[in-house]
C-alpha positions as CSV (number, residue, x, y, z in Angstrom):
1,X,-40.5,143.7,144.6
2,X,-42.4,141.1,143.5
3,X,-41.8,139.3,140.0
4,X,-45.1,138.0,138.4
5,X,-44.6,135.0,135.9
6,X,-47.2,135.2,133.5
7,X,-49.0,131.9,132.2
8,X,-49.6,131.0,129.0
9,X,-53.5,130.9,127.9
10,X,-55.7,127.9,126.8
11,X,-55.6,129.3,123.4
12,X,-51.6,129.5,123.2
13,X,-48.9,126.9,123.2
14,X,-50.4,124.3,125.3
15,X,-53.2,124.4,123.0
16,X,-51.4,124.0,119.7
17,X,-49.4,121.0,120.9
18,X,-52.7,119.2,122.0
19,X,-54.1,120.1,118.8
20,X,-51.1,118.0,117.0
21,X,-51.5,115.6,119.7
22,X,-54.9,114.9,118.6
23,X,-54.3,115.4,115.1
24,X,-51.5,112.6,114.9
25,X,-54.1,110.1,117.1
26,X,-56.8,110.8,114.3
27,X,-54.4,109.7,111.8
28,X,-53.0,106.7,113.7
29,X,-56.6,104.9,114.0
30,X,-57.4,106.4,110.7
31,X,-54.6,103.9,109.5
32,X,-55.5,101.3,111.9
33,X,-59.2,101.3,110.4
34,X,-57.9,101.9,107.0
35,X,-55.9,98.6,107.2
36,X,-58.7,96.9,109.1
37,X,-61.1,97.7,106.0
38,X,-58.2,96.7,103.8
39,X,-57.8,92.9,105.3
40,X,-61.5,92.6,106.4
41,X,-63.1,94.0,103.2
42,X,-61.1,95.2,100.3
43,X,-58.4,92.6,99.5
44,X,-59.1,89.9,102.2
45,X,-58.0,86.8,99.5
46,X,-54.4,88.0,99.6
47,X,-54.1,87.5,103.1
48,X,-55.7,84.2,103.5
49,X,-54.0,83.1,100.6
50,X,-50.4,84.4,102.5
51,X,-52.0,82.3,105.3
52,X,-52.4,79.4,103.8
53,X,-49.5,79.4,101.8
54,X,-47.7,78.7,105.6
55,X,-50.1,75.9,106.5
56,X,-51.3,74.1,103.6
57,X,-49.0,72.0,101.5
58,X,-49.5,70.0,98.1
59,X,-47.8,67.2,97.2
60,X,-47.2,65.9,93.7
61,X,-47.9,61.9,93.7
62,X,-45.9,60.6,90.8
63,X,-47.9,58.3,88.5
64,X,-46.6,54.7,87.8
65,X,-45.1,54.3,84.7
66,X,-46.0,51.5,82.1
67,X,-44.1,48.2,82.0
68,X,-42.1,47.0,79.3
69,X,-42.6,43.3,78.7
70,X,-41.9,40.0,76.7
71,X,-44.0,38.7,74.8
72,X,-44.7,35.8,77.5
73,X,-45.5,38.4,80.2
74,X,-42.2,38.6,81.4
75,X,-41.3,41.6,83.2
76,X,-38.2,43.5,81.5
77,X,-38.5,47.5,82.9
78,X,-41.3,48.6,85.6
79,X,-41.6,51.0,88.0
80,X,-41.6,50.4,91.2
81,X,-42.6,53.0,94.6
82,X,-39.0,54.4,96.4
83,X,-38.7,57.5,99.2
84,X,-37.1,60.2,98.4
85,X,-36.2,62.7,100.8
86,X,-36.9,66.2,100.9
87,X,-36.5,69.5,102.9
88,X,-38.6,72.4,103.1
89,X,-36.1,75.4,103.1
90,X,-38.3,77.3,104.9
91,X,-38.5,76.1,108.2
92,X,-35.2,76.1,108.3
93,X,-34.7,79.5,108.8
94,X,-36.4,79.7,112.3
95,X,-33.6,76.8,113.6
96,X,-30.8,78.6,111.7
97,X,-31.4,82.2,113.0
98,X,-31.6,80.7,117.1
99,X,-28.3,78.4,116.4
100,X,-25.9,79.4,113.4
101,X,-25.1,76.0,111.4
102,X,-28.0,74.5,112.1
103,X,-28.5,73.8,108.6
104,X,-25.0,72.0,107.9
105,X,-25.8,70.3,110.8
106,X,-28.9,68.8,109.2
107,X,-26.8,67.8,106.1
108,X,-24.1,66.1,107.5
109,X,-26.7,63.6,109.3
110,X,-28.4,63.1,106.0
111,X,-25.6,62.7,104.4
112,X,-24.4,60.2,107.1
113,X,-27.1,57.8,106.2
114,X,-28.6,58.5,102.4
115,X,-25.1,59.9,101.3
116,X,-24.5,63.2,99.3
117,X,-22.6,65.7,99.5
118,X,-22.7,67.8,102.8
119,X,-22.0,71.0,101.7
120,X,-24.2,70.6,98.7
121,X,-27.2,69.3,100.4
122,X,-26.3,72.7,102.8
123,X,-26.5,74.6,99.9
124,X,-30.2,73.6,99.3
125,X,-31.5,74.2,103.1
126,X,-30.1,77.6,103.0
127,X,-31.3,78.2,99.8
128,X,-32.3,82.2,99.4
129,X,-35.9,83.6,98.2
130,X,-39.1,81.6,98.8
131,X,-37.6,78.3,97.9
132,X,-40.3,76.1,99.3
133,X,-38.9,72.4,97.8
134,X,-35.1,70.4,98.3
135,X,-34.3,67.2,97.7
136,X,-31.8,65.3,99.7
137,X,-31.8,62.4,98.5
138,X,-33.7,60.4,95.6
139,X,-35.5,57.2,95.8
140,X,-33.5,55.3,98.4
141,X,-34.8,52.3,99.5
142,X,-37.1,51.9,102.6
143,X,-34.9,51.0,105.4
144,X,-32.7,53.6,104.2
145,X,-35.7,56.4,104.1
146,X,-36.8,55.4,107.5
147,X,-33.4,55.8,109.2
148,X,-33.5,59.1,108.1
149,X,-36.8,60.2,109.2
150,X,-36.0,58.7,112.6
151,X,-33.7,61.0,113.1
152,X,-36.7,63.5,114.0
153,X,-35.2,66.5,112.2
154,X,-37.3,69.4,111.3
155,X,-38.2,70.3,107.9
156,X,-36.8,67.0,106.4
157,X,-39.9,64.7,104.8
158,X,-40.0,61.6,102.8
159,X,-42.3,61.6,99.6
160,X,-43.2,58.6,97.3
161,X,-41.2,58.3,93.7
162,X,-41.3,55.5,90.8
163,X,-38.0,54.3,90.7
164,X,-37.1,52.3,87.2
165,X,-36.3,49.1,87.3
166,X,-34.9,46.1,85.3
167,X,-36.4,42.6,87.2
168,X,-34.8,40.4,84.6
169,X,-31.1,42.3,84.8
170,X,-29.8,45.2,84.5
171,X,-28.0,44.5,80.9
172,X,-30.9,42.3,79.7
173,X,-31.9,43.9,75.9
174,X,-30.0,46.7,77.3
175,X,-29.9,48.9,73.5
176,X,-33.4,47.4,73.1
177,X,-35.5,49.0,76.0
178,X,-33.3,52.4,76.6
179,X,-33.1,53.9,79.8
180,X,-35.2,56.8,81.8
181,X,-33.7,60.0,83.5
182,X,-34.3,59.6,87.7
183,X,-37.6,62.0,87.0
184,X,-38.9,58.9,84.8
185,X,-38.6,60.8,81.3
186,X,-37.1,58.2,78.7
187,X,-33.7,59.2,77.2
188,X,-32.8,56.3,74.5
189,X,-34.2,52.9,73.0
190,X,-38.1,52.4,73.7
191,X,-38.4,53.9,76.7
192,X,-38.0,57.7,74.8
193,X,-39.4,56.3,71.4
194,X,-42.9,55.6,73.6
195,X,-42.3,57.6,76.6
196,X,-45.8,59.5,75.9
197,X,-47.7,56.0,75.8
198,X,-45.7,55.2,79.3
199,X,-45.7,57.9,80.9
200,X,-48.7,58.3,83.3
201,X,-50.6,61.3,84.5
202,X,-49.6,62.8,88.1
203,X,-51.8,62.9,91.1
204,X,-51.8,65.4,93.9
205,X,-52.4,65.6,98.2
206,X,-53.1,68.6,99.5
207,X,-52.8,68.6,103.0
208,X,-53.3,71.7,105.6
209,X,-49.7,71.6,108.2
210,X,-49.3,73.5,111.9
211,X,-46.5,74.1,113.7
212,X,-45.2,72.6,116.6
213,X,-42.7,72.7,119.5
214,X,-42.3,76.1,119.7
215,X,-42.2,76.4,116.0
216,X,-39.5,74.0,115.3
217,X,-42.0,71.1,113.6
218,X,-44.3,71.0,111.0
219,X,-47.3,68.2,111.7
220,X,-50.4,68.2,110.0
221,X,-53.9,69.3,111.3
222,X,-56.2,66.2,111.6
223,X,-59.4,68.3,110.7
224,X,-57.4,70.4,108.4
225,X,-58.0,71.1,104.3
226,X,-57.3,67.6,102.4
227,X,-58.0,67.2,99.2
228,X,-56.9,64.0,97.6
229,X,-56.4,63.5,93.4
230,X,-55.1,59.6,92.2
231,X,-52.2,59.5,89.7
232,X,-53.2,57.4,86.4
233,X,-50.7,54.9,85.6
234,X,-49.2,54.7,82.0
235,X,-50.0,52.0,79.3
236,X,-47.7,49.1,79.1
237,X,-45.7,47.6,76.0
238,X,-45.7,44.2,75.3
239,X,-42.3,43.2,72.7
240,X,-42.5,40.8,70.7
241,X,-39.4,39.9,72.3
242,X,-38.3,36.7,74.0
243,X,-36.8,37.1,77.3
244,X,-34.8,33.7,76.9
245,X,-33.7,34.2,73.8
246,X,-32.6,36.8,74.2
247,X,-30.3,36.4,77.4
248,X,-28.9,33.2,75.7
249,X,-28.1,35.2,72.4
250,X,-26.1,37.5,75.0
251,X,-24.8,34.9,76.6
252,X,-23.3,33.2,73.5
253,X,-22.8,36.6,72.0
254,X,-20.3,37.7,74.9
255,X,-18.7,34.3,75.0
256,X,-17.4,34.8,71.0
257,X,-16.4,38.3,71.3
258,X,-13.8,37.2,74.1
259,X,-12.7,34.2,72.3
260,X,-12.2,35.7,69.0
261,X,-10.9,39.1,70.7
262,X,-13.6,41.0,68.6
263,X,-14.1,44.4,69.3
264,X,-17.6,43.8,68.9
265,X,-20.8,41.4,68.3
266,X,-25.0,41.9,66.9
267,X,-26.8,39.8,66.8
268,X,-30.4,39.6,65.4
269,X,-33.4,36.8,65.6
270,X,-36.8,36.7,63.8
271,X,-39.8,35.0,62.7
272,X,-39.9,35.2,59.3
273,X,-43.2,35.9,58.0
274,X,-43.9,37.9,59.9
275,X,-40.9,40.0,60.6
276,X,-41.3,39.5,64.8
277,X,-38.0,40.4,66.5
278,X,-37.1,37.6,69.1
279,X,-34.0,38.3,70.0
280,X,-31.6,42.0,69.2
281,X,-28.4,42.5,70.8
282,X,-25.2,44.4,70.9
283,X,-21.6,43.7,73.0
284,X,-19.1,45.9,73.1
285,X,-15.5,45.4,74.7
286,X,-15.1,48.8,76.5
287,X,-11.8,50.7,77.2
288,X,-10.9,48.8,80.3
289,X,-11.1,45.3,78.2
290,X,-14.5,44.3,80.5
291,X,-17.4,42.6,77.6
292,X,-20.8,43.5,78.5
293,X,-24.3,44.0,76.6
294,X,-24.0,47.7,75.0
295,X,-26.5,50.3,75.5
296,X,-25.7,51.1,71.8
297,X,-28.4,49.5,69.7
298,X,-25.5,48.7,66.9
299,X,-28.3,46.3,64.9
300,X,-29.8,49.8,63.7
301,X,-27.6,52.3,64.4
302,X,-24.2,50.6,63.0
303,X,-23.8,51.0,58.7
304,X,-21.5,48.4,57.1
305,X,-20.1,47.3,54.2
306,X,-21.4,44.0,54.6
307,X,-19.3,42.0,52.1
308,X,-19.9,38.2,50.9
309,X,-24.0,37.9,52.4
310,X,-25.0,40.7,50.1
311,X,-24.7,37.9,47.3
312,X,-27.9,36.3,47.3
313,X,-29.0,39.8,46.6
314,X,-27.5,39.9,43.3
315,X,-28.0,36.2,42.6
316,X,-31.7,36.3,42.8
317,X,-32.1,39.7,41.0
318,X,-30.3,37.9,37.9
319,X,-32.8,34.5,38.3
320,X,-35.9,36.8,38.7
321,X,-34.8,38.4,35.0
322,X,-34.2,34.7,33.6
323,X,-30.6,35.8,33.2
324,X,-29.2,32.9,35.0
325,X,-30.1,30.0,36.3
326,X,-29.1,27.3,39.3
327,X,-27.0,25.6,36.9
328,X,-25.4,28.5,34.6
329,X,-21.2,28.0,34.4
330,X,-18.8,30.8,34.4
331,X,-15.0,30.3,34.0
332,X,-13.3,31.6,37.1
333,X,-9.5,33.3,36.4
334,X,-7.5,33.9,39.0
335,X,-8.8,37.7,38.8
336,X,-10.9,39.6,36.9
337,X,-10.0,43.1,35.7
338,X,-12.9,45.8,35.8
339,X,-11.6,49.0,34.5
340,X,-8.7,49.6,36.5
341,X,-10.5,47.5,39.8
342,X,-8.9,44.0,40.2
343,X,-11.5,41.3,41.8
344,X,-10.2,37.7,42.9
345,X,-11.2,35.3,45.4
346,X,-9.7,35.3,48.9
347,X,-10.5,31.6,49.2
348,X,-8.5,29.6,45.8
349,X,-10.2,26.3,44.4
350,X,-9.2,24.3,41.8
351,X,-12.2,24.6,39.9
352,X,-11.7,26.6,36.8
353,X,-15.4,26.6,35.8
354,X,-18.2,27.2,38.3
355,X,-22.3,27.0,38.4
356,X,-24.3,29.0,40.2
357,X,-24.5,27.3,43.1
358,X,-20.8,26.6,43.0
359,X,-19.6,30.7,43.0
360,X,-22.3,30.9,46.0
361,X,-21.1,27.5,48.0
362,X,-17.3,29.3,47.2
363,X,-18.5,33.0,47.8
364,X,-16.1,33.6,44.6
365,X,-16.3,37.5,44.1
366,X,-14.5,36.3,40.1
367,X,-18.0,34.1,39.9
368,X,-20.3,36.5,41.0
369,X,-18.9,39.6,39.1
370,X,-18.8,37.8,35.7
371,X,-22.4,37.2,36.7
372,X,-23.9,40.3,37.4
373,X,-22.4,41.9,34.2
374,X,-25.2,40.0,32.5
375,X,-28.0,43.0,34.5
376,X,-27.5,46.6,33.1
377,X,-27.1,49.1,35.8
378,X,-30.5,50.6,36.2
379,X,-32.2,47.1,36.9
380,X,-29.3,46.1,39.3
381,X,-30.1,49.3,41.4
382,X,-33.7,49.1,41.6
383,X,-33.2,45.5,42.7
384,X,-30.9,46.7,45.7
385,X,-34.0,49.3,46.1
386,X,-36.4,47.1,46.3
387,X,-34.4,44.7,48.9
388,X,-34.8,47.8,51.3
389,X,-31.1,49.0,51.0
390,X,-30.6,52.7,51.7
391,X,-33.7,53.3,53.3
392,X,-35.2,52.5,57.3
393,X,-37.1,49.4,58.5
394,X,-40.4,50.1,59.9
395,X,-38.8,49.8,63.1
396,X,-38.5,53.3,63.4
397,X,-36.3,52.9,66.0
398,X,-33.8,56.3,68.1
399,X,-30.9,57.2,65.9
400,X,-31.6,53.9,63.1
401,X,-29.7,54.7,60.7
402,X,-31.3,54.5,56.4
403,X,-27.5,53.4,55.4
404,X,-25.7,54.7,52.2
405,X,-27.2,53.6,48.8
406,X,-25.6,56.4,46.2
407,X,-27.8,57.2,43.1
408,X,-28.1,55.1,40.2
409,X,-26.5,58.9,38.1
410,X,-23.4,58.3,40.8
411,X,-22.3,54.9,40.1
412,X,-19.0,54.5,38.1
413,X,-17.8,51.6,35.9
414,X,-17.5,49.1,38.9
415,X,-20.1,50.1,41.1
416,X,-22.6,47.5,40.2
417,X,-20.1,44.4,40.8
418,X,-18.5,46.0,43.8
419,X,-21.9,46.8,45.0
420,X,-23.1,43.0,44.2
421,X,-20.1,41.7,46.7
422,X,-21.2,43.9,49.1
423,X,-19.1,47.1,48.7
424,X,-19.9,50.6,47.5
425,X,-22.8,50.9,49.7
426,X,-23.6,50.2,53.7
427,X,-26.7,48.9,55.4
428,X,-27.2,48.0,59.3
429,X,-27.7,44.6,60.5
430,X,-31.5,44.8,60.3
431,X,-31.4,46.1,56.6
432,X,-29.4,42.7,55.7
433,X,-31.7,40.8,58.0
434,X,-35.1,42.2,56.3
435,X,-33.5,41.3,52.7
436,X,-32.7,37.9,53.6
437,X,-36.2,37.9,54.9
438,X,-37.5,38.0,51.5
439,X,-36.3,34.6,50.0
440,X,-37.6,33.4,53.5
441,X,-40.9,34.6,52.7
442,X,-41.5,33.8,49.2
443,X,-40.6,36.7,47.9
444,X,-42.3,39.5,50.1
445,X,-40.8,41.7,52.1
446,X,-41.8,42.0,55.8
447,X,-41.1,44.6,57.6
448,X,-39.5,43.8,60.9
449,X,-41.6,45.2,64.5
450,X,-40.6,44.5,68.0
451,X,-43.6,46.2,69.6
452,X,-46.7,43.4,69.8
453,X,-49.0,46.0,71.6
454,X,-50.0,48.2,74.3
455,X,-52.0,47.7,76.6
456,X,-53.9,50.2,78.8
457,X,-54.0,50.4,82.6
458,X,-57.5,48.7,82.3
459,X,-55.8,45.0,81.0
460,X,-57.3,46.1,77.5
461,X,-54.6,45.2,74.9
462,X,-54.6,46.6,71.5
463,X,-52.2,44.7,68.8
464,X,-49.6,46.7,66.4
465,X,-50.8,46.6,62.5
466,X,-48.1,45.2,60.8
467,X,-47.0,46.8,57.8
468,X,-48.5,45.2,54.6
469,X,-45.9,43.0,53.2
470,X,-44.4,44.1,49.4
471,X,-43.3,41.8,46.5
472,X,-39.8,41.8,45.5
473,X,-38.9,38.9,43.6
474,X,-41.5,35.5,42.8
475,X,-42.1,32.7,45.2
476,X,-39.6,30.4,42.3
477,X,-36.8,32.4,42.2
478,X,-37.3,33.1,46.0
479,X,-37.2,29.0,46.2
480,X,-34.4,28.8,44.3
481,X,-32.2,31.6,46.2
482,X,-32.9,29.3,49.5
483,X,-32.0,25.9,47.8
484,X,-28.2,27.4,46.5
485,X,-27.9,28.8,50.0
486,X,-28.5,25.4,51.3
487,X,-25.5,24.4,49.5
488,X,-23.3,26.8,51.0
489,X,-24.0,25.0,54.6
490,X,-23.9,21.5,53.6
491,X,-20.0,20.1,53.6
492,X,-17.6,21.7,52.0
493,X,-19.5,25.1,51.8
494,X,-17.7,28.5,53.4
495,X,-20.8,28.0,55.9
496,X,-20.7,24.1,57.0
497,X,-19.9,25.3,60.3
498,X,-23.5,26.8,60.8
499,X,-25.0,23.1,60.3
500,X,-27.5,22.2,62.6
501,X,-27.8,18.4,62.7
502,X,-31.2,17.2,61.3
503,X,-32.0,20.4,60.1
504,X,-31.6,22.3,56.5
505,X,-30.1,26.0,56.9
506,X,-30.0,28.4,54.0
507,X,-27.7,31.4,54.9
508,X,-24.2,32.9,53.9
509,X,-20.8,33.9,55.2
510,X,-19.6,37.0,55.0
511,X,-16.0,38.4,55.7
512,X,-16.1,42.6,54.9
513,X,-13.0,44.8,54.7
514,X,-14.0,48.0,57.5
515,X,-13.5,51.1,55.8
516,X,-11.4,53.7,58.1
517,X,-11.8,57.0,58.6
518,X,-9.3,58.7,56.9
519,X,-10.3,56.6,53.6
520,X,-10.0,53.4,52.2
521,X,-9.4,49.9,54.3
522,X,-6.0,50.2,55.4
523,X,-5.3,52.2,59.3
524,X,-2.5,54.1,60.0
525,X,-0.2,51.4,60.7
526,X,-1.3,49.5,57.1
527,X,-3.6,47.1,59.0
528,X,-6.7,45.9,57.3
529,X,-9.6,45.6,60.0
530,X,-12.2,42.7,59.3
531,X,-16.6,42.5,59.6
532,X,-17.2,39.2,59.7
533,X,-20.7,37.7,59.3
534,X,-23.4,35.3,58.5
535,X,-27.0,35.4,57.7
536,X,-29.6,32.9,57.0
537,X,-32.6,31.3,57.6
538,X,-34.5,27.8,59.0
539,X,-35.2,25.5,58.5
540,X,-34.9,26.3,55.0
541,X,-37.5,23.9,53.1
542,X,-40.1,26.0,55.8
543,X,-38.7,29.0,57.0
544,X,-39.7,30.1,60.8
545,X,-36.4,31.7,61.9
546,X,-33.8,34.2,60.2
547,X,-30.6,35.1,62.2
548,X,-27.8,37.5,61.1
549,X,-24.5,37.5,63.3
550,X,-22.0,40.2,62.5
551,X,-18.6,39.8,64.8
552,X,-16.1,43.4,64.8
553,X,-13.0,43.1,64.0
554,X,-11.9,39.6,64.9
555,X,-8.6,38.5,66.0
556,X,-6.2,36.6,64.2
557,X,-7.2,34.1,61.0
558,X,-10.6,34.8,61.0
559,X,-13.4,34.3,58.8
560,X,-17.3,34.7,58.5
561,X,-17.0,31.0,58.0
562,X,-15.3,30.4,61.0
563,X,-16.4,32.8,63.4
564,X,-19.9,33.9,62.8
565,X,-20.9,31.0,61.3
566,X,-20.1,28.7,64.4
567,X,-22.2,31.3,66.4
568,X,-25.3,31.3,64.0
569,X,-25.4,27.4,64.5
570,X,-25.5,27.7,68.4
571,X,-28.1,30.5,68.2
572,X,-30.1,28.5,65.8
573,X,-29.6,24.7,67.9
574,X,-30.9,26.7,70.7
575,X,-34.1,28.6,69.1
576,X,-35.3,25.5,67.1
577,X,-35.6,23.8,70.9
578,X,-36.9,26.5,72.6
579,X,-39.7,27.1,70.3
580,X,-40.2,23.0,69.3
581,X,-39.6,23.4,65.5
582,X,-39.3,20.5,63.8
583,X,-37.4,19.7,60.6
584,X,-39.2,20.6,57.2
585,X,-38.8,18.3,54.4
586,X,-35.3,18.8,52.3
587,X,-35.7,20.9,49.3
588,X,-35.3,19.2,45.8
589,X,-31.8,19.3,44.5
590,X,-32.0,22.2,42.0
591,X,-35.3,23.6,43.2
């Protein structure tokens, strides 16, 4: 018997499965054209722009920040081109995924050469995401950027920085100029307080890269996109600084903190009329017992009772309201009682009855509280006003401080002759400075300024407007103040020791309890802490120079007579040289 198999038709099975066949191959190029339409037609700019993204690469070109200067030219912070490494994370990944480590490898070679910190420079090549941009190392100097890039490793590029630099030292008006972050931004002194003039405008380079050797090397296509866009530099300032001064003012400075075992020094120089600052500094003894120039501008940012040389204050706010005169006599006790305040002299004379100039040559707190009682309160306190106590200078400088200068409605019974010795109330340096400024300048106030100008990338140099100067007290009693201070330099004054031979000086000592934390002047052992000072100015018949030295906490038997003074006399032998002053004619006796 014979078994017939029967076939399927055309129209059955075989049919429907080359029906699905042909469906699924009408679908496939229906996707294949559908994508083809999508890059070719529809959204081609996403696609080149993915493309490109892999081959063309734009470089920021940092633009050269301004200088800061002297006001002789001399070069105090610039900027100055440095390599700085960096890795593209990117085309690491290829090396990493055909040898594990790869990466750390890299690192550790770096590291070997620029220094770092392997694992943390690891960190950044293997960075997740689309992290395009590491740095390895920040603006090293050429030899060292060249070792690294001869090391031929892939992904690892050099690009140009502006590294900061100090030419004339690194501690040279150190609380003056501030300091920039490594990205060139200004943190402190004048390089935040301008950082907008400074600070430049960046450039770009773009630049279209292939790859090479298999992948492994990124070089750039000689034909390729370029596209080139110049940085603009920033605008310079010019100080009105002087860069010898001022390093010999450091110099001097450090010298009589270590002998005296101060904790601290200021110093401040400046032409008087018109308020010009040639010279600002701060040293500090740090932790460790090293002295060095402090990055803590302590001639604006440090408030002080500043004792004895707040007398000519009150001295020529009673001659300007004809309540005294250069020869008006007061009888000096061994102390006076003020309300329930005792005031006597730390320095005992033998004279019983004193002028004027006498209580000023003595710095006799009985001489100059008996005097002052003479001024009713209100006057007193618009004088200390009008001196520029309690408020800031013109400066305008980071973190100057206005001082403390209560209300007239706050005062008690002895604020007016505490405040006329030079307590109840705190200034800076500069505040002291700007009031001894006025007998220097007849009478007006001056604002101090230590930026001359600025000028532009294109040599063009535009000059600071001064402020206008303000009337405090008349050119005659301003005369007068200067001819008592005289006194208190010539022999047998607290001040002698500031003397300057052939020259006249007109300043003051000062020696300041430092008020403590926890109230009053006494520390936690029962220790009285001491501000010593001295500010004047020369050559006193024609002022051209003021100076105010204030030394921290001296060691010992100290004095503003013996310690600041001393300094204000070297400062001021040195400045008269340097810019050829010559002696002015003596003032009258009793001027």
């Amino acid at each position: 018997m014979i078994n017939l198999v029967r076939l399927p038709s055309k129209n059955g099975f075989s049919g429907q499965r080359l029906g699905v066949i042909a469906l699924a191959m009408i679908l496939m190029g229906g996707v294949m054209v559908w994508r083809l339409v999508s890059l070719q037609v529809l959204e081609p700019e996403r696609y080149i722009e993915y493309g490109e993204n892999q081959r063309i690469r734009t470089a920021s070109l940092a633009a050269e920040r301004g200088a800061i200067v002297d006001r002789n030219g001399v070069e105090l912070a610039v900027s100055s081109p440095r390599q700085s490494i960096w890795a593209d994370p990117r085309e690491m990944r290829f090396a990493e995924e055909q040898t594990p480590g790869f990466s750390a490898n890299i690192a550790a070679q770096i590291a070997a050469v620029a220094g770092g910190d392997v694992d943390q420079l690891t960190r950044r090549l293997t960075a997740e995401g689309d992290v395009k941009f590491a740095w390895m190392a920040r603006q090293v100097d050429d030899e060292t950027a060249e070792k690294v890039l001869s090391l031929d490793l892939p992904g690892i590029y050099s690009i140009e920085e502006q590294a900061r630099l100090t030419p004339s030292g690194g501690n040279v008006a150190r609380g003056i100029l501030g300091r920039t972050d490594i990205d060139g931004i200004g943190l402190s002194g004048l390089e935040s307080q301008y950082d907008e003039i400074l600070t430049g405008e960046d450039g770009r380079m773009v630049i279209e890269r292939g790859l090479a050797n298999g992948g492994a090397r990124a070089v750039t296509i000689p034909d390729g996109k370029y596209e080139l866009i110049a940085p603009e530099a920033g605008d310079s300032l010019v100080l009105t600084l002087d860069r010898t001064v001022q390093f010999e003012v450091e110099k001097l400075l450090e010298r009589t903190v270590a002998e005296s075992g101060a904790k601290s020094g200021t110093v401040i120089v400046s032409r008087t009329a018109t308020g010009e600052i040639l010279a600002m500094s701060t040293v500090a003894r740090g932790s460790d017992g090293i002295i060095q120039v402090s990055g803590d501008n302590k001639a604006v940012t440090w408030i002080v009772e500043p004792g004895s040389i707040s007398k000519p204050i009150a001295i020529g706010a009673l001659i300007e309201e004809d309540l005294i005169t250069a020869q008006t006599t007061v009888e000096i006790a061994d102390k006076l009682d003020v309300y329930d305040v005792s005031f006597a002299d730390s320095v005992r004379t033998d004279q019983t009855v004193m002028t004027t100039g006498d209580v000023l040559r003595n710095s006799s707190n009985v001489g100059v509280a008996l005097l002052v009682d003479r001024i009713d309160d209100d006057t007193f306190h618009d004088y200390l006003v009008d001196f520029g106590l309690g408020s800031r200078t013109a400066l305008d400088f980071p973190g100057e401080s206005s001082g403390i200068l209560h209300p007239r409605d706050e005062w008690s019974g002895v604020s007016k002759p505490f405040a006329a010795i030079g307590y109840g109330y705190a200034a800076t340096p500069l505040q002291m400075l700007r009031a001894y400024n006025v007998f220097a300048n007849d009478g007006v106030l001056v604002e101090p300024h230590v930026v001359m100008g600025i000028r532009g990338d294109d040599g063009e140099f535009d000059i600071a407007s001064p402020r206008e100067g303000r009337r405090v007290v008349s050119p005659e009693t301003a005369r007068e103040v200067t001819s008592l201070l005289a006194g208190v330099v010539q022999e047998g004054g607290t001040g002698e020791l500031a003397s300057v031979p052939g020259y006249q000086i007109a300043g003051k000592t000062g020696t300041a309890r430092i008020a403590q934390p926890g109230g009053g002047y006494l520390d936690e052992d029962g220790d009285v802490h001491l501000l010593t000072s001295f500010a004047g100015y020369l050559p006193a018949g024609k002022p051209e120079l003021s100076i105010i030295v204030m030394i921290e906490e001296p060691e010992g038997d100290a004095s503003g007579g013996r310690v600041a003074a001393p300094l204000f006399g070297e400062i001021s032998n040195f400045a008269l040289a340097h810019f050829r002053i010559p002696p002015a004619a003596a003032l009258a006796e009793g001027s």
